[in-house]
C-alpha positions as a printed Julia matrix, in Angstrom:
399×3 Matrix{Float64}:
 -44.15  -29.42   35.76
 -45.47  -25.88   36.33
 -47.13  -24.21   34.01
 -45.57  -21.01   32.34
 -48.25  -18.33   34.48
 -48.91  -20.36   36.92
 -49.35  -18.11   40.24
 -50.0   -15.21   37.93
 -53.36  -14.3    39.65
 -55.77  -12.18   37.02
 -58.98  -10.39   37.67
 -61.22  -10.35   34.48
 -63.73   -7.74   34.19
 -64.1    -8.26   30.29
 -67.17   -9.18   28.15
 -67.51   -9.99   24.48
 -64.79  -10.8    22.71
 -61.87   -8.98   22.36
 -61.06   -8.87   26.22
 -62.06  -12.11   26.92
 -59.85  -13.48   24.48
 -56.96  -11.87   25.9
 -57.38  -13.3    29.38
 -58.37  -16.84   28.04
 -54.71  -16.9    26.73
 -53.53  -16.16   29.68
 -55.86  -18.77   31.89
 -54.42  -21.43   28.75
 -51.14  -20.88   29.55
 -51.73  -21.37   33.45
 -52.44  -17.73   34.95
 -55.28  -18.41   37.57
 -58.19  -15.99   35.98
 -60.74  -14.85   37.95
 -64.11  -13.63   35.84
 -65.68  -11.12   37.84
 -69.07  -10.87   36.45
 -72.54   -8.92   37.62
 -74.71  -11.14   40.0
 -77.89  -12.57   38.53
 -77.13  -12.96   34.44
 -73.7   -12.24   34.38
 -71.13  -11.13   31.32
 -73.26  -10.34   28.26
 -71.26  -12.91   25.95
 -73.6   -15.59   27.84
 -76.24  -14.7    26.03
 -74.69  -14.15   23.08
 -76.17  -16.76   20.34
 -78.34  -18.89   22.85
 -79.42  -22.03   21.51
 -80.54  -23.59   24.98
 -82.69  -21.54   26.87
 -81.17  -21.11   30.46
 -77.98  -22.79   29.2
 -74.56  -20.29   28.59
 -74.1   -19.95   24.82
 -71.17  -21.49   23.12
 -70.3   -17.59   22.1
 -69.42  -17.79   26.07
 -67.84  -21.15   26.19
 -65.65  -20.63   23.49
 -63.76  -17.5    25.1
 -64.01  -18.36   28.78
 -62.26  -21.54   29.02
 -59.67  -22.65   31.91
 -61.15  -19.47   34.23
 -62.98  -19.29   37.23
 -66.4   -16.86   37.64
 -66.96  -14.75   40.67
 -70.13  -12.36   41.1
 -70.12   -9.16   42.4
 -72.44   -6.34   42.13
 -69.77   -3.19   41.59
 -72.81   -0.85   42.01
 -73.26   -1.38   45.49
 -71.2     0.11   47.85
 -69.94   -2.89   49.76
 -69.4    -5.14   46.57
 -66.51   -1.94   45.61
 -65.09   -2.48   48.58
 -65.12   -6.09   48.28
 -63.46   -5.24   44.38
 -60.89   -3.46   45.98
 -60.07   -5.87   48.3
 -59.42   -8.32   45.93
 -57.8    -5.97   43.62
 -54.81   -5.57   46.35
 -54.28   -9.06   45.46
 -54.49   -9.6    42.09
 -51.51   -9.25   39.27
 -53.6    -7.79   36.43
 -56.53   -6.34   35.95
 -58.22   -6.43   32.48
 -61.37   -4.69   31.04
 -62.87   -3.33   28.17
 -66.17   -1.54   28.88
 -67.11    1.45   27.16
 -64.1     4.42   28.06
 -65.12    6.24   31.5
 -67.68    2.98   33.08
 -64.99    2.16   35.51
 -64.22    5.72   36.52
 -67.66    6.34   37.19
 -67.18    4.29   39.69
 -64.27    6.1    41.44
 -62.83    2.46   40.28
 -60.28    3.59   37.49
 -56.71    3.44   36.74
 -55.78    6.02   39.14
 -57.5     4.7    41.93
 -56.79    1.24   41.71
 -52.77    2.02   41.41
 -52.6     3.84   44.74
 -54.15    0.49   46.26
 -51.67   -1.73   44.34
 -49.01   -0.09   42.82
 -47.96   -3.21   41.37
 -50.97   -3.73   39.22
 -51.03   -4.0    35.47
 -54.01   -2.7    34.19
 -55.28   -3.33   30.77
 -58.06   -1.33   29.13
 -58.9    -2.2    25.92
 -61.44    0.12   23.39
 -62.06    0.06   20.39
 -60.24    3.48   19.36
 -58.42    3.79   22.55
 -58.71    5.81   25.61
 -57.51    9.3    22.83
 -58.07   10.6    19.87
 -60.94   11.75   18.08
 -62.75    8.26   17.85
 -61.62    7.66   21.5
 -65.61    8.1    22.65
 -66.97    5.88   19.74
 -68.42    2.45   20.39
 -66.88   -0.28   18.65
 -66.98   -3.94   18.1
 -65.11   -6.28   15.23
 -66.62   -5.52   12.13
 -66.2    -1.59   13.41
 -62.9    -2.47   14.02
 -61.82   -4.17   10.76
 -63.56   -1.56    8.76
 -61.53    1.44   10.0
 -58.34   -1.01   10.3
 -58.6    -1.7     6.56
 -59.36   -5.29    6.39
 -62.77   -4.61    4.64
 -61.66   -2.44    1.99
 -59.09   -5.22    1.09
 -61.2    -8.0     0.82
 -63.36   -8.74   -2.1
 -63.0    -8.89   -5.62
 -62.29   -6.21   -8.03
 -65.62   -4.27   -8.56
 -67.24   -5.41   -5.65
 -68.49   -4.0    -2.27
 -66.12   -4.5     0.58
 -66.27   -7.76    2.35
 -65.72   -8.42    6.01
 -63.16  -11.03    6.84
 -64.82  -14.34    8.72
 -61.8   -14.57   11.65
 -62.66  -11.6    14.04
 -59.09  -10.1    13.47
 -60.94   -7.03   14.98
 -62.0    -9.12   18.71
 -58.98  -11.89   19.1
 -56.48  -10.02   16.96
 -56.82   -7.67   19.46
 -57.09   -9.83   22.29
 -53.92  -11.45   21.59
 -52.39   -8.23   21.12
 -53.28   -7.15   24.61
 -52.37  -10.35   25.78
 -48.2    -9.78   24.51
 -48.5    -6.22   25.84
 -49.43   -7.3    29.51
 -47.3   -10.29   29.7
 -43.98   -7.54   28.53
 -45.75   -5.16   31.64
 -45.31   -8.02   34.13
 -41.67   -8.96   32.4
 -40.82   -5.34   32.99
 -42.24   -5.66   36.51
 -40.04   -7.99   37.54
 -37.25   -5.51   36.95
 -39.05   -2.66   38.62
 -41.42   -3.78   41.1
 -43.94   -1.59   39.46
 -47.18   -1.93   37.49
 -48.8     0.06   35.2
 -51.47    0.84   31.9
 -51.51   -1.39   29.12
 -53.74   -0.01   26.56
 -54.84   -1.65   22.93
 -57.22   -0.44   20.59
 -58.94   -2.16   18.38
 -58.29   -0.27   15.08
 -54.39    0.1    16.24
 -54.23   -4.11   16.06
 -56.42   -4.38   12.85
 -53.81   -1.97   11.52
 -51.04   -3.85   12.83
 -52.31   -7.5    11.27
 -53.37   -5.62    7.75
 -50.08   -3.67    7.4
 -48.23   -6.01    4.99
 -51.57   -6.56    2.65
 -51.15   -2.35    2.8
 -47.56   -3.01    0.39
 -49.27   -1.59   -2.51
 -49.64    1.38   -1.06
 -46.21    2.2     0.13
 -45.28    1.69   -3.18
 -47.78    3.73   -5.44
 -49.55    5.79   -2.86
 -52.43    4.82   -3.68
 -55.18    2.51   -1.57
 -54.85   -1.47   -2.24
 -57.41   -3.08   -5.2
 -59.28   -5.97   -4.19
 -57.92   -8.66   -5.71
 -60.09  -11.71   -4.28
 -58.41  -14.85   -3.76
 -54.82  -14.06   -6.12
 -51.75  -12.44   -5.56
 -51.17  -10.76   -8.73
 -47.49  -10.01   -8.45
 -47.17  -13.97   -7.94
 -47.51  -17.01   -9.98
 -49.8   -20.41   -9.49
 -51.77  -18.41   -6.48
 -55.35  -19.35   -7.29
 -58.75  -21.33   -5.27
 -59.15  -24.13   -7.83
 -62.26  -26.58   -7.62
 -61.98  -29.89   -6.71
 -64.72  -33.46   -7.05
 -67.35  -34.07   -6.26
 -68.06  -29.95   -6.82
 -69.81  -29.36   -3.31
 -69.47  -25.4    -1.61
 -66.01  -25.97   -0.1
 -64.29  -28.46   -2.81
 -61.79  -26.74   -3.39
 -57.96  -26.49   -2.45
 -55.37  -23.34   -2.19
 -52.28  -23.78   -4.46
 -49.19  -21.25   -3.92
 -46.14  -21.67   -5.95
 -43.88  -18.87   -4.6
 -40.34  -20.58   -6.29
 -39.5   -22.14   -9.39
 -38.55  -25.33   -7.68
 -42.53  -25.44   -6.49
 -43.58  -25.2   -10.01
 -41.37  -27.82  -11.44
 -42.37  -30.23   -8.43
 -46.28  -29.18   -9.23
 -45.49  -30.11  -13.51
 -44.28  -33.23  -11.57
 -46.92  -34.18   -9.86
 -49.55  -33.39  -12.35
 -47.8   -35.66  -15.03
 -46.87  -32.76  -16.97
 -43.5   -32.3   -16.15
 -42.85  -30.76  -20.07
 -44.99  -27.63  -18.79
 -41.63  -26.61  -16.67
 -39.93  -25.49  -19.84
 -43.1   -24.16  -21.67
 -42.25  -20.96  -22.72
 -45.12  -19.42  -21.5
 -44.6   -20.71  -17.89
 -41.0   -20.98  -17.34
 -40.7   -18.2   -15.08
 -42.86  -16.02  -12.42
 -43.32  -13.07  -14.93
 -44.55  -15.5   -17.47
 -46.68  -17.38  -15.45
 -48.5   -13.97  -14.44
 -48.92  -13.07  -18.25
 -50.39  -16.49  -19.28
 -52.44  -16.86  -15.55
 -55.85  -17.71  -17.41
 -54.05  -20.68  -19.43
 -51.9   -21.93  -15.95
 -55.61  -21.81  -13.94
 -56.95  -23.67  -16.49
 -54.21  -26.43  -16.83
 -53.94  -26.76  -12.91
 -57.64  -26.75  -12.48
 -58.29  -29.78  -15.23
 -56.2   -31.94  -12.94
 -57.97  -30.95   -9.12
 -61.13  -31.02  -10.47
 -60.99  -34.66  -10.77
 -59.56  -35.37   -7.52
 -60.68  -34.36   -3.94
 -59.56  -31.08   -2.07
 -58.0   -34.17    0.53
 -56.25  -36.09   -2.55
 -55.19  -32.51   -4.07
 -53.52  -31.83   -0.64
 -51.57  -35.09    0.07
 -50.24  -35.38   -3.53
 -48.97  -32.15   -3.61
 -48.16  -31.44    0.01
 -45.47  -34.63   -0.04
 -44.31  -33.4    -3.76
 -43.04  -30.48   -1.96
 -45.68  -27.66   -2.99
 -47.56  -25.3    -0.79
 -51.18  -26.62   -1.12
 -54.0   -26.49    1.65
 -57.47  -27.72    1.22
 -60.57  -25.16    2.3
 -61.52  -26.97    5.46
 -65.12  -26.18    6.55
 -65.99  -25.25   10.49
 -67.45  -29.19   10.91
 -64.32  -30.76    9.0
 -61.55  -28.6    11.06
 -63.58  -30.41   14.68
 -61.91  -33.59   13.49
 -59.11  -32.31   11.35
 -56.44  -35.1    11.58
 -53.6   -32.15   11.9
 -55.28  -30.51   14.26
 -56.64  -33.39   16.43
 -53.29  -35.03   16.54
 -51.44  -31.45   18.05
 -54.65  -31.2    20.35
 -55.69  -28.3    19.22
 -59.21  -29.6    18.88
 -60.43  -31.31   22.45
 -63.31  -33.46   23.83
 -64.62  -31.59   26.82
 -67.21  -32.15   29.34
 -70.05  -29.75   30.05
 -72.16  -30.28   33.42
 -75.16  -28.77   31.57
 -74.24  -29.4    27.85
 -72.44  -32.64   27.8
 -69.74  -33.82   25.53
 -68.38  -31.19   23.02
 -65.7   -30.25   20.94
 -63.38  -27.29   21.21
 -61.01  -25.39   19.77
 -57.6   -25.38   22.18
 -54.82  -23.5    23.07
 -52.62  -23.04   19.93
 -49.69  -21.93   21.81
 -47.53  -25.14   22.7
 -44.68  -24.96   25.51
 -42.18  -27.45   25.49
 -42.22  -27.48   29.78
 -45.43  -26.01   30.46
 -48.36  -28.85   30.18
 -51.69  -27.83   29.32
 -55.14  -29.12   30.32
 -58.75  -27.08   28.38
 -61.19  -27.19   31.03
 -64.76  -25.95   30.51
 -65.81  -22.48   31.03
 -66.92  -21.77   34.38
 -70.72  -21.67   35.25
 -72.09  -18.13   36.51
 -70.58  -17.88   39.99
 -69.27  -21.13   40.32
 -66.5   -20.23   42.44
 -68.11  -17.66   44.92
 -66.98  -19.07   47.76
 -64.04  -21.13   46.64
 -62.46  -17.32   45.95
 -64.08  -15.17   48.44
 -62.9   -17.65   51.19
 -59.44  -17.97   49.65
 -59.31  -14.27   48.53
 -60.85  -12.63   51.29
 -61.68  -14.91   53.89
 -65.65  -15.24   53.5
 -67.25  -17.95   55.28
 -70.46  -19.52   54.49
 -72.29  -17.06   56.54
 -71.07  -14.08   55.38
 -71.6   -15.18   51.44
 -75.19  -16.73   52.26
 -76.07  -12.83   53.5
 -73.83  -11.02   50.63
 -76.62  -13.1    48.22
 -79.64  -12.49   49.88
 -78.54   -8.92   49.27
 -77.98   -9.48   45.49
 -74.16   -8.23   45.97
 -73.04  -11.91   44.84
């Protein structure tokens, strides 16, 4: 079996995050990516985080999977026209430099269209390509701040906190990546490309929108509420044995059929018809009390026990997995969403997969490509390049 992009050819000029991620969706789900990267050190993300001197940081290995790397120095004047060679082959082009690099160039939208008119371009920024923001730099934590997500997150009385998933980067990046895949859909009707564009506040707005409830309602901004839904009963962290930084376990009781299975499972079933818990609003009213009575029974039992007991009773319950713990998750290793990989230069490690799963469309994670690895693998294929021609192109730093 094919896989569901496979032939879908993609030239990657992105760094970071928030591009990168976009295109390492699409090389997951089979489109062959091509990273075009500057000769010498390549994209910046490879020395993001270095722990190994001289070795690319798992920053970079953890966006860059299942692609191939190219260098070209887009500078010179015969690596453009080597770019736009390339480019008249190539389904999308993605990039997210700062707004106007590319056009500096003479390499932007406009240009690159009139050489293949079938090309979908996508340019992500972090306020788009207009507006007032449009010429201000941006990266996640820019991003979630002016999306909302900071002033959200905390606790009542205390400064803003930043959210740990970069909903600012990937959010974004997966954004982009539904936006390009409905260009080439649309393609297929029309024969025509065109200019995807995602900003990075527009898709922190988008994922933040139904925490922003409150404020449809009362018109006023959302209170930080930490880790409850106030409007909702049994919503609370509560700790669990032996006490440690992450014992603890999420319980969510959303119906009244959860919170008679939960007075089940705790061997209280009586608290079902307590008057101060038989129903949502009173369970809200008597919260401190409910916390307390829940909390007495996880406390002695770990976030793992919590979780089984009351996962199979039928309530919504997950235990706060740490970064080490989800690497061998039993969920998560058993859907292959966590890996074994191989490494030429760091060996065996563990990644994170795609978490996209299509029925007729098998899926392999291979390693992110070293710097260049596939020079002439691509420039023979792509352009025709024999050994002679790419020996000279890097003796003259253009690869």
């Amino acid at each position: 079996m094919e896989q569901a992009l496979a032939g879908l050819k993609v030239l990657d000029l992105t760094q970071f995050e928030a591009g990168t991620s976009c295109t390492q969706m699409l090389a997951w789900l089979g489109a062959d990516v091509i990273k075009l990267e500057p000769p010498r050190h390549g994209e910046q993300g490879r020395r993001v985080f270095v722990d190994q001197p001289g070795v690319d940081s798992y920053y970079f290995l953890l966006l860059n999977n299942n692609k191939r790397s190219i260098t070209l120095d887009l500078k010179h004047e015969r690596g453009r026209a080597m770019f736009l060679e390339l480019v008249r082959k190539v389904d999308i082009l993605a990039e997210n430099f700062s707004l106007g690099t590319l056009e500096r160039l003479d390499l932007g939208y406009d240009r690159l269209r009139e050489i293949n008119p079938r090309l979908i371009y996508l340019t992500i920024k972090g306020f788009g390509t207009y507006g007032p923001y449009s010429s201000y730099k941006s990266f996640d934590m820019i991003a979630q701040a002016c999306g909302g997500a900071f002033s959200m997150t905390g606790y009542p009385g205390s400064e803003p906190l930043k959210p740990a998933p970069t909903v600012g980067d990937t959010g974004t990046g997966i954004h982009a990546a539904c936006g390009v895949l409905a260009a080439y859909i649309q393609r297929l009707r029309t024969g025509r490309g065109q200019k995807v564009e995602v900003a990075m506040q527009d898709a922190v707005v988008n994922l933040t929108r139904v925490a922003m409830l409150q404020t449809f309602i009362d018109h006023r901004p959302v209170v930080r509420h930490g880790n409850t839904v106030p409007v909702t009963n049994v919503r609370y962290l509560y700790k669990c044995a032996p006490g440690g930084d992450n014992d603890y376990v999420v319980v969510y009781c959303s119906t009244n059929e959860m919170w008679r299975a939960l007075c089940e499972a705790l061997g209280r079933p009586e608290l079902a018809d307590d008057p101060r818990f038989r129903n949502n609003d009173a369970r809200v009213k008597n919260a401190a009390a409910l916390d307390e009575l829940i909390e007495r029974w996880t406390s002695q039992r770990s976030k793992h026990e919590v979780m089984k007991v009351l996962g199979e009773a039928g309530v919504a319950t997950g235990a706060v997995l740490d970064s080490l713990e989800l690497l061998s998750d039993p969920q998560l290793v058993a859907r292959k969403m966590v890996v074994e990989l191989t490494h030429p230069k760091r060996g065996a490690l563990k990644m994170p997969a795609c978490p996209v799963k299509l029925e007729d469309s098998p899926q392999e994670l291979r390693c992110a490509p070293l710097l260049g690895e596939h020079n002439a693998q691509i420039y023979g294929e792509f352009l025709g390049l024999g050994a002679n021609e790419l020996s000279e192109l890097q003796r003259e730093g253009i690869i």
